[in-house]
C-alpha positions, -999 to +999 in steps of 0.1 A: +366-715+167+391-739+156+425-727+142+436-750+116+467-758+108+475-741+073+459-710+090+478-708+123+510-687+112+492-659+094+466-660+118+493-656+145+508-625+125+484-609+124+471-613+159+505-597+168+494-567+149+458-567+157+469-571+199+489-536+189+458-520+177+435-529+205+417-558+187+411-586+206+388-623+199+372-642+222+350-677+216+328-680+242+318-715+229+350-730+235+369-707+255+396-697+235+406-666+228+435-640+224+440-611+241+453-579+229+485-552+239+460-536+261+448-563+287+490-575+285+498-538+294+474-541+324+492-577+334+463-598+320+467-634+301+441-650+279+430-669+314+420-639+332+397-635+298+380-667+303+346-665+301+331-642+321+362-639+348+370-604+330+338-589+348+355-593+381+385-575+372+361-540+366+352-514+393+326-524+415+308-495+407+311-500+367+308-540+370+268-537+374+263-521+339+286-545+323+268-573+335+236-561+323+251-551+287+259-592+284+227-598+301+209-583+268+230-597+247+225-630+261+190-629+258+191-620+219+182-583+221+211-574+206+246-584+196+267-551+197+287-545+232+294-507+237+308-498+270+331-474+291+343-491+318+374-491+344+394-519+350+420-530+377+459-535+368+477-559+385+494-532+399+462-518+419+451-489+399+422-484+376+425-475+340+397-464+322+387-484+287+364-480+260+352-514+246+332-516+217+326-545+198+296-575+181+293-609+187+294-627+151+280-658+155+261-676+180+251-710+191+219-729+183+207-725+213+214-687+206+238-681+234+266-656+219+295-678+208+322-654+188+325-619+198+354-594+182+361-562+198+383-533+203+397-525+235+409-484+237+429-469+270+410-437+278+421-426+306+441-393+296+410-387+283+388-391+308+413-378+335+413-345+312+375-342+310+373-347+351+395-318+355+377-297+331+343-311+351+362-298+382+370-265+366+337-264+355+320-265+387+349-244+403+338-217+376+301-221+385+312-217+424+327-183+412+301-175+393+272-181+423+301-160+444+307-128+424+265-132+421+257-127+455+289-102+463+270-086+437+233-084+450+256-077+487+278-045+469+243-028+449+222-030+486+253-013+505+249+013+480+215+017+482+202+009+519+214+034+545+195+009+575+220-010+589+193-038+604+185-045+563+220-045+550+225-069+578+199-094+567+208-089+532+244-099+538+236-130+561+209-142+536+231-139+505+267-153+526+242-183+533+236-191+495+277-198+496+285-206+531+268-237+545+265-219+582+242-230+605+238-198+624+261-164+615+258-126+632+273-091+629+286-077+661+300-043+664+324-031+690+306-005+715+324+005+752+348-025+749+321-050+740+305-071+709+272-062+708+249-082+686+235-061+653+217-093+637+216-130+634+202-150+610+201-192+611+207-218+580+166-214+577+162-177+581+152-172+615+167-147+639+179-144+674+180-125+700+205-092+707+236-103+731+263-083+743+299-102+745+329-093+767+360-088+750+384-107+769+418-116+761+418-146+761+385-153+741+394-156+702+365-124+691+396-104+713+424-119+689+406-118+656+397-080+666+433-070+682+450-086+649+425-080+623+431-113+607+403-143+598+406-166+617+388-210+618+384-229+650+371-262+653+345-263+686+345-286+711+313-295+735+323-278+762+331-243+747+316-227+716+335-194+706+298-174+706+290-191+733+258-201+709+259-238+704+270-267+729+278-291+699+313-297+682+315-282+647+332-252+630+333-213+638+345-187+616+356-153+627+361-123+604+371-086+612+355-057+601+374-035+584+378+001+573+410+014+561+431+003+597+396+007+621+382-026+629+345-020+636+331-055+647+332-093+638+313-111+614+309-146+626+293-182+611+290-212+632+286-246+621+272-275+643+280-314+636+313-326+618+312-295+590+342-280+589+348-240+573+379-242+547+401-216+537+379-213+505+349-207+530+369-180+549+383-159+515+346-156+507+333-147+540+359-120+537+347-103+511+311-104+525+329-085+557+345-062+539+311-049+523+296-052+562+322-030+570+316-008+544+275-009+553+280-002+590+300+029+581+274+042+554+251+038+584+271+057+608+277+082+583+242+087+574+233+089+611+256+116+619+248+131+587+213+128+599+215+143+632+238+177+618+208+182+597+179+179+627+205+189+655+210+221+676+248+216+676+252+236+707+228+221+728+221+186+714+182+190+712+161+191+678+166+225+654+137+247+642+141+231+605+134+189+627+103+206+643+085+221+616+091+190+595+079+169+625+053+193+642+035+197+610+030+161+609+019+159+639-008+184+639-024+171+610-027+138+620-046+156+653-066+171+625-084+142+613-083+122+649-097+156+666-071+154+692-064+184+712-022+199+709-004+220+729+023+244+723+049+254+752+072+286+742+103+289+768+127+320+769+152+322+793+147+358+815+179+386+813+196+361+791+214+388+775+223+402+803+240+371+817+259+370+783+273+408+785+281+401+827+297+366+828+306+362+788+289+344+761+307+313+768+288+316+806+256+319+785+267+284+759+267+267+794+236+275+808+217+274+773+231+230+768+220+232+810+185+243+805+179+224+775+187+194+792+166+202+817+138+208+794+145+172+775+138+157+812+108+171+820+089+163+788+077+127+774+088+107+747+063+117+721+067+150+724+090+175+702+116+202+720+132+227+696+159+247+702+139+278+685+163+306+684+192+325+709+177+318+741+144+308+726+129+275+732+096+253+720+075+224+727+052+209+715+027+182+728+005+160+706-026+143+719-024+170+751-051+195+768-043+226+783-042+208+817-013+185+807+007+216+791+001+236+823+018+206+842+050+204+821+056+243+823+046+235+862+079+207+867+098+235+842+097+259+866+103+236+898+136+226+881+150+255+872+150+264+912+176+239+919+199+251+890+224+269+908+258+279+891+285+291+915+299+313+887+273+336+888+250+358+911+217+348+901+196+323+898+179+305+861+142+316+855+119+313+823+089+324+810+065+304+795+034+313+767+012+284+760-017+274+736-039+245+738-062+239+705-080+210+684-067+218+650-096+232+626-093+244+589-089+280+601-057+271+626-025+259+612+001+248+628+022+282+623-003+303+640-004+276+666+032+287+676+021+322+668-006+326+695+021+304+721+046+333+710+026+361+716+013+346+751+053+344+758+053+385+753+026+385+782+044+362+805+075+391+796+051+421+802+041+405+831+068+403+850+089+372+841+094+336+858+060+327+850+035+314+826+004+323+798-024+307+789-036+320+755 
């Protein structure tokens, strides 16, 4: 593009204006070319224009796409050059700039010889939309957060098992913490005893118990009640769970000033738990806090309703419920039940000698007794005052016979040096396969009235009916 002479001055002028506005020209044919405020800004001359010497000056990770946008140009599919790009100051840092611009003429050979284009500094711009990126994704963070403390706060409300509120939490504190193992451990006799465990791909582990030693850092985050982040080393893992370096995260569990447990993550390899990580793993222990007392309320709650509170075994209201079930399910196998009915002998008279508080003792003694002589599967009642009752699924008359048999042996080697006599019972029994015509309240009626015999008959002994 020569510049002739009776066009240099205005040409000149207006290049000063033009370099204001962004505008810049560059010949490609014969190399010259004028830059514009912009690329003087950044500490650029026409020579760092030169050809193609401009492509070096962009990031490395922006110079690809550059060079491909001349590539097509070169090669005639187009003429327009269109382009965000960042370039390096001579002072280090990278700006950000929008070039747009068309080559206007080209040689015979059709290489691109005269391009004008327009240079803009973006990079408020672009700095502003990163930080509303950033905000964005911060939002979206929240967002996933307040989802899953969510799904975590409806299932504390509405499951009463702690082992499922457990997996609940872990699952959903996955989806936000990246953990590679995490577990609930509650307090119990100066331990941590595992509740659950859950791993980064859902699997569980096994139960562990954990002394609480001083100098171990469950003992500090308990006695404190404060969060706390250690970074592992090989040799020793806070829950004693991974021999790998990595992260472990420590959270108390909380109500009002009671701290029930820990919740813990642990991370294996170089990830590293933030302060971010550990403000949302607190929420998700304040709502484990919150489950295992639901749970501990429900269970006590539980055991006031089915409970003999004086002597610890089930009430009459627990065995119905139960018994009934039971029976009927000997209904359709044809299995054969048994019913043992126990009252203690002269029990009121041991309450009028040696005071009702004589006859609380004894009545929590036998039925102690009683709960050690039967099995597992069966049911012990409490039935009423001094009144007790049994009953024995899948059992024949011979196997009734034998629990009133060890009944009796044990109550010989009750002895109470408060009082003058010794502990007896009598014992009514009925044995039966359940039939249409037999329910199971006239089961414990015939067991009842073969109690009166064992009465009638002298006491300290047992009734087959």
């Amino acid at each position: 593009m020569p510049l002739e002479s009776s066009g240099e001055r205005p040409l000149k002028e207006f290049q000063h204006v033009l370099a204001k506005l962004g505008i810049f020209l560059h010949n490609y044919s014969t190399g010259e070319c004028f830059t514009n405020q912009l690329w003087q800004d950044l500490g650029y001359s026409e020579e760092h224009m030169f050809q193609s010497q401009w492509l070096q000056l962009l990031h490395p990770e922006d110079r690809e796409k550059a060079t491909a946008a001349m590539e097509s140009i070169r090669a005639g599919h187009t003429d327009r050059f269109d382009l965000i790009y960042r370039v390096k100051s001579r002072e280090g840092d990278f700006r950000w700039i929008y070039n747009s611009g068309t080559f206007l003429s080209r040689e015979k050979n059709g290489e691109p010889a005269l391009y004008l284009g327009a240079d803009r500094d973006i990079t408020e711009f672009k700095e502003t939309e990163n930080r509303l990126s950033e905000a964005l994704v911060t939002a979206e963070e929240r967002t996933r957060e307040l989802e899953a403390l969510l799904t975590v706060g409806k299932s504390v409300t509405s499951v009463l098992d702690l082992n499922e509120a457990v997996k609940i939490i872990l699952k959903q504190a996955g989806q936000i913490i990246p953990y590679d193992t995490a577990a609930v451990q509650l307090i119990e006799e100066g331990r941590l005893v595992t509740e659950g465990t859950r791993s980064r791909c859902g699997t569980s582990g096994t139960t562990r118990c954990i002394s609480l030693t001083e100098n171990s850092p469950q003992y500090r985050i308990i006695s404190k009640g404060r969060p706390c982040i250690l970074e592992k080393r090989v040799q020793d893992s806070p829950d004693q769970s991974s021999a790998s370096p990595g992260s472990w995260m420590g959270i108390p569990l909380k109500i009002n000033d009671s701290v029930l447990g820990l919740l813990s993550f642990n991370s294996d390899k170089a990830k590293t738990f933030t302060p971010n990580h550990m403000r949302i793993a607190s929420g998700f222990a304040d709502f484990m806090a919150i489950a295992v007392n639901n749970s501990r309320n429900h269970e006590r709650m539980v055991q006031m309703a089915t409970t003999d509170p004086l002597t610890g075994v089930g009430n009459r209201r627990w065995f119905f419920k139960n018994g009934e079930k039971l029976f009927q399910l000997a209904r359709r196998k044809g299995w054969h039940v048994s019913i043992l009915m126990l009252d203690l002998d002269n029990f009121k008279d041991i309450n009028d000698r040696f005071s009702h508080d004589m006859g609380d003792v004894i009545l929590r003694l036998t039925a102690d007794l009683f709960s050690r002589q039967v099995r597992d599967s069966d049911l012990l009642c409490r039935y009423g005052g001094e009144e007790f009752c049994i009953f024995l699924p899948e059992s024949e008359l011979s196997t009734a016979e034998w629990i009133a048999k060890r009944i009796h042996n044990s109550l010989k080697n009750l002895s109470l040096s408060s009082i003058d006599r010794s502990i007896t019972v009598s014992i009514g029994i009925k044995c039966c396969i359940p039939g249409r015509t037999c329910g199971f309240d006239q089961l414990i009626s015939q067991a009842d009235k073969a109690l009166y015999r064992a009465k009638q008959e002298g006491k300290n002994c047992t009734i087959n009916c």
